[in-house]
C-alpha positions in Angstrom: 71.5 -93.3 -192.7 70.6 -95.1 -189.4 67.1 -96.5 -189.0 65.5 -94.2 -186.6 65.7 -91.4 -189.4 64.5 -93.7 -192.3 61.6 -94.4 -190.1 60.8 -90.7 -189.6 60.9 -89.9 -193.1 58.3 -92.9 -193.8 56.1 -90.8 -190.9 57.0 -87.5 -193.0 55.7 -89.2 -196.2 52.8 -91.1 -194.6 50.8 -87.9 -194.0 50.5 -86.4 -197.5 49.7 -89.6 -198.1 46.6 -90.0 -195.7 45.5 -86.3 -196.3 46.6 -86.2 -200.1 44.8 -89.3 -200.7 41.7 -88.1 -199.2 41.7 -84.6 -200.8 42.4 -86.3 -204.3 39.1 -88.5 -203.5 37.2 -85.0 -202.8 38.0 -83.1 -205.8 38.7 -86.3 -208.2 35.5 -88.9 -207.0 37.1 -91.6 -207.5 39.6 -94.2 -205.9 41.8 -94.6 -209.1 43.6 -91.2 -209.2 44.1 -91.8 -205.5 46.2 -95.1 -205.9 47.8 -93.3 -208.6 48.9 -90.6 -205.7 50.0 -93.1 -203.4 52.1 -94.8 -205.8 54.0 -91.9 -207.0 54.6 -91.0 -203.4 55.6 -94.8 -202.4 58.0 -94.2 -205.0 59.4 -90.7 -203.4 59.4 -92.3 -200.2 61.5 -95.3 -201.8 64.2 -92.5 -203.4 64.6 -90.8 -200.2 65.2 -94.4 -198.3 67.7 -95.6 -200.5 69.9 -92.6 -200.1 
């Protein structure tokens, strides 16, 4: 996988994580489930690089 398509899949995965991060803060009120949220999708992010 060449690096221009590992960096569009970091772009892919950085807006759920901007948006999802933000709606979990709405519904949730707190900033814990939200670095729970971005840490689960850090780790999706990682699966899909290392492919």
């Amino acid at each position: 996988m060449n690096i221009s398509r590992k960096l569009g899949i970091l772009v892919f995965c950085g807006v759920p994580a901007i948006v999802g991060g933000g709606i979990v803060y709405a519904v949730l009120g707190s900033y814990t489930p939200v670095f729970i949220y971005e840490i689960l999708l850090l780790f999706a992010a990682g699966g899909f690089i290392s492919k």
